[in-house]
N, C-alpha and C positions, 0 to 999 in steps of 0.2 A: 676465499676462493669457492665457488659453487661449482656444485659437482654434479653432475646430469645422471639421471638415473633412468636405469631402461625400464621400461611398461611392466614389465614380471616384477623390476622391485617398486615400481609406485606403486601397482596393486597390493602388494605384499605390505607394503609399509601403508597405504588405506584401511586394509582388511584388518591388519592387527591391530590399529588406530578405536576399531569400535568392538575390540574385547575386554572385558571390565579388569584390573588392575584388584586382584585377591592374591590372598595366599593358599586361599583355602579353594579348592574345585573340585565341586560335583559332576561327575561327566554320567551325561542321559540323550536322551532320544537328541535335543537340540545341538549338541557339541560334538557330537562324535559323528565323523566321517570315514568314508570306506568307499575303495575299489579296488579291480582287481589288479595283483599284480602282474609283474611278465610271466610268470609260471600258470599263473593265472588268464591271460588271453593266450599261450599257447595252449592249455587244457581246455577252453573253449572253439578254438579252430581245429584243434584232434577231436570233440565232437562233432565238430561240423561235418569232417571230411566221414566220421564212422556212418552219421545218418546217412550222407549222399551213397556211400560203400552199399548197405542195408536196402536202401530204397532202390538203388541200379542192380545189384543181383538178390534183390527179394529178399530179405534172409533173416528169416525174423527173429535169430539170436540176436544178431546184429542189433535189432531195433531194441531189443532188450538190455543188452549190454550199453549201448547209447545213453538211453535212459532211464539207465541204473545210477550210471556214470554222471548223467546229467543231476538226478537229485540229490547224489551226494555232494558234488558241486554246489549247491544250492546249501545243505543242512551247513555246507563247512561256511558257508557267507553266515549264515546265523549265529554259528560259533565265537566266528571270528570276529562280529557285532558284538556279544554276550561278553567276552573276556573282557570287554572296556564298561559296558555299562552297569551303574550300578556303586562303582570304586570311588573313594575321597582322595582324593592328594591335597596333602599337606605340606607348606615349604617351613623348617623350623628356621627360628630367627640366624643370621649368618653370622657366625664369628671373625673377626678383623683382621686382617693378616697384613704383611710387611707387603708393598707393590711389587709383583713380579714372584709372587707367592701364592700356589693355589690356595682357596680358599676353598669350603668343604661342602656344597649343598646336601642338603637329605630331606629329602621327600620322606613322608610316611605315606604308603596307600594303605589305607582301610576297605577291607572287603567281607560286605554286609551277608556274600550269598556264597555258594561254592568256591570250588578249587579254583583259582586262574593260572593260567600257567605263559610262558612266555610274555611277559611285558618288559617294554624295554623304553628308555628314558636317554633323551638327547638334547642338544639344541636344536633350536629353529635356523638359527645362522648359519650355512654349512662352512662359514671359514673357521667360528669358534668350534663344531662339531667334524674334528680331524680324523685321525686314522686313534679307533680305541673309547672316542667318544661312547660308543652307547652301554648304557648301563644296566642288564639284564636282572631279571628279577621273578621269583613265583611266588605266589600270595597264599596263603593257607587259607581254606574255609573258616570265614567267621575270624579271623585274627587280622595281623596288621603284619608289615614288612617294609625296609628302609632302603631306597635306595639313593645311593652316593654318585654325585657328579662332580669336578673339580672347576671351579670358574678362577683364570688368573686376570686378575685387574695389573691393566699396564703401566698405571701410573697413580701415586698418592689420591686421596679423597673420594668422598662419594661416588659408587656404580652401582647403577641398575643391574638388576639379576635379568639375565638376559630372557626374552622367549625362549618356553621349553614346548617340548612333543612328548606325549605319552602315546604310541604303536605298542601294535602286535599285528601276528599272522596268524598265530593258533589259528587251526590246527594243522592244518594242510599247505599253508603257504600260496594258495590259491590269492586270498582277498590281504588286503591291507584295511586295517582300521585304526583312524590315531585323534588325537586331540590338540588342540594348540591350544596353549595357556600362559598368562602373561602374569609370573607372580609381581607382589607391590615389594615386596623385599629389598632392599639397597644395602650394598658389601659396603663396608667402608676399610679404605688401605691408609696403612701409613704410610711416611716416607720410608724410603730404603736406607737400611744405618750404612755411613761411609764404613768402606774395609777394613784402612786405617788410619782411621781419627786420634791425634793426639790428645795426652793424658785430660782427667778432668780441669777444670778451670781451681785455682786456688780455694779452698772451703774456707770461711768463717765464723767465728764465733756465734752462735744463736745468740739473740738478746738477753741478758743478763746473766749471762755465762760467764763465769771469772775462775782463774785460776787458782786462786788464794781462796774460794768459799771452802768453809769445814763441811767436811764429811764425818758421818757417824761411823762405828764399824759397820762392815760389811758395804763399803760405798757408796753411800746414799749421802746426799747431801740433807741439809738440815732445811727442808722445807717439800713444799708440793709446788706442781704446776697441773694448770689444765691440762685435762687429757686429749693427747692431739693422736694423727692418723699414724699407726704405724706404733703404736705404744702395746706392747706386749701386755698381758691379764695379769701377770707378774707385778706388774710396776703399778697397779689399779691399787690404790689406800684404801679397802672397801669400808673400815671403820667412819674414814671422813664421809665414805658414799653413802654409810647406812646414816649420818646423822645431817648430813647438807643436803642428801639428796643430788649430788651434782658427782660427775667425773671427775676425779682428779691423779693424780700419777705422781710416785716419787719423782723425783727430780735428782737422775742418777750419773754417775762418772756415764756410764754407758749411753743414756739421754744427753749430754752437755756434750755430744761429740757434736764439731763442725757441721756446718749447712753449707751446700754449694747453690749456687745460683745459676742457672743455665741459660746464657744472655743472647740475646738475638745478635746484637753488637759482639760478643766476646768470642764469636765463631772466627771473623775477619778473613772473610771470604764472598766469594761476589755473586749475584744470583740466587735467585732463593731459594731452586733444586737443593742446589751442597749445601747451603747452610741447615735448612732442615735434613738433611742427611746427617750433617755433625750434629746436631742437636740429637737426631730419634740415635743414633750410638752412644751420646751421653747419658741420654735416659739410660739405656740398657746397661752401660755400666757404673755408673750413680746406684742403682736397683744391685748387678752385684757385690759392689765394697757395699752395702748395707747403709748409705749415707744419707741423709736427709737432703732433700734437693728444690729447690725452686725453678718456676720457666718463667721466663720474659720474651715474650713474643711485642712486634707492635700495634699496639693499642691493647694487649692482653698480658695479667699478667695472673701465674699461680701460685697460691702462697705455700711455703717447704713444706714437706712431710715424707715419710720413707713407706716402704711397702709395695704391693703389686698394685695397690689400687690407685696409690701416686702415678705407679708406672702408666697402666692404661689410661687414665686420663690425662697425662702429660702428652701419650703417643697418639690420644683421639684429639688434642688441641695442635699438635703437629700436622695431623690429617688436614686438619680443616681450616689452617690458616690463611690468609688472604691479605695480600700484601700490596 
């Protein structure tokens, strides 16, 4: 279905079309815009009417005060220029969150020259930039300072970090000057774990695992295996490391616990929303019983291992699946 867009957004969506795609922005003479605001043409129309006042009964306070008024007007446009130019913004890389979960921007602004004071940081879209959106901020001479924006992705997989605005008004609230900047950064969401997903799927014996192999005291069984993801420094043989050179790990009661397998098929459920919903809840509780786990997606598959780093990359192969 095409969707017709009025002239204010095909401008808008041109205009942004030919800003470069960084994380990183320098805002100087060429990016930074300003005019005034509503406070701002009523304080130029209450000059207008003081000169005409001045000039119809003579009054040369009058013309003084006018044009006192008037070059302050004027120094606060330069201010109000000053505060933006000059600054770096920086977007740091975005960490992944569950869909339907803010997800955390920070900007760093670097400021090379004095104090700035009032900057404030939004969206460009005013439906993503709601009631609370903008995020206030003052910069210390010669230091750095972070400001926090919340972006919630509506649904699993890669999103664009949206257009951002870096404004201010310093000092007087007279002029507006701001920036548009389009970082290159992409959030990426998982799916959303179902509420309540039933228990995990049956665990299995890892390979060569048997009930009857002897154990030494203190429960170790009577060999090594390679050292795999999720093996504690504990369980590292460093004597076989120091003479093979290679990884290797007891091979312990506590290591021979079952592997589960987390199967595209074993969800039995229709559409591929809820099945990666029950999957990204198995992850998360596979990750709390401590269990070694594998994913089988289609045409993908990952081989067991326990820990958090299992976790995140089982929940970034959930993201990104394509079916």
């Amino acid at each position: 279905m095409l969707v017709r867009l009025s002239p204010r957004q095909q401008f808008r969506r041109w205009w942004q079309a030919r800003l470069p795609l960084s994380d990183t922005w320098v805002l100087g003479q060429r990016n930074i815009y300003i005019l005034p605001t509503r406070a701002g043409f009523v304080f130029a129309l209450t000059l207008v009417v003081m000169l005409l006042a001045a000039i119809n009964y003579q009054l040369n306070l009058g013309h003084a005060l006018t044009f006192a008024l008037a070059g302050a007007g004027v120094v606060s446009m330069h201010m109000t220029h000053a505060t933006l130019r000059g600054l770096t913004l920086h977007l740091k890389p975005v960490a992944s969150v569950f869909a339907g979960e803010p997800a955390q921007l920070e900007v760093v602004v670097t400021n090379p020259g004095g104090q700035r004071h009032g900057l404030a940081l939004r969206f460009e879209n005013a439906a993503l930039a709601g009631s609370g959106a903008l995020a206030w901020c003052d910069v210390p001479a010669g230091g750095q300072q972070t400001i926090h924006l919340a972006l919630v992705p509506p649904a699993r997989g890669w999103h664009a970090v949206p257009t951002l605005v870096v404004q201010t008004v310093f000092p007087f609230g007279l002029f507006r000057a701001w920036t548009v900047w389009r970082p290159a950064a992409r959030v990426l969401a998982w799916p959303r774990p179902e509420a309540d997903a039933p228990a995990l799927p049956t665990s299995t014996g890892q390979p060569g695992d048997e009930a009857g192999r002897p154990r030494h005291a203190g429960g170790e069984f009577d060999g090594v295996r390679p050292w795999q993801r999720g093996d504690t420094m504990r369980q590292v043989v460093w004597k076989k490391v120091a003479r093979s050179n290679e990884l290797v790990s007891r091979d312990t009661a506590g290591a021979g616990r079952g592997e589960v397998w987390l199967d595209w098929a074993a969800t039995a459920m229709a559409g591929t929303e809820p099945r990666l919903s029950r999957l990204a809840a198995w992850v998360l509780a596979a990750e709390r019983a401590q269990l070694p786990f594998g994913l089988r997606l289609p045409g993908r598959e990952m081989a067991p291992a326990a820990g958090a780093a299992q976790r995140l990359a089982a929940l970034d192969m959930l993201a990104t699946c394509v079916t």
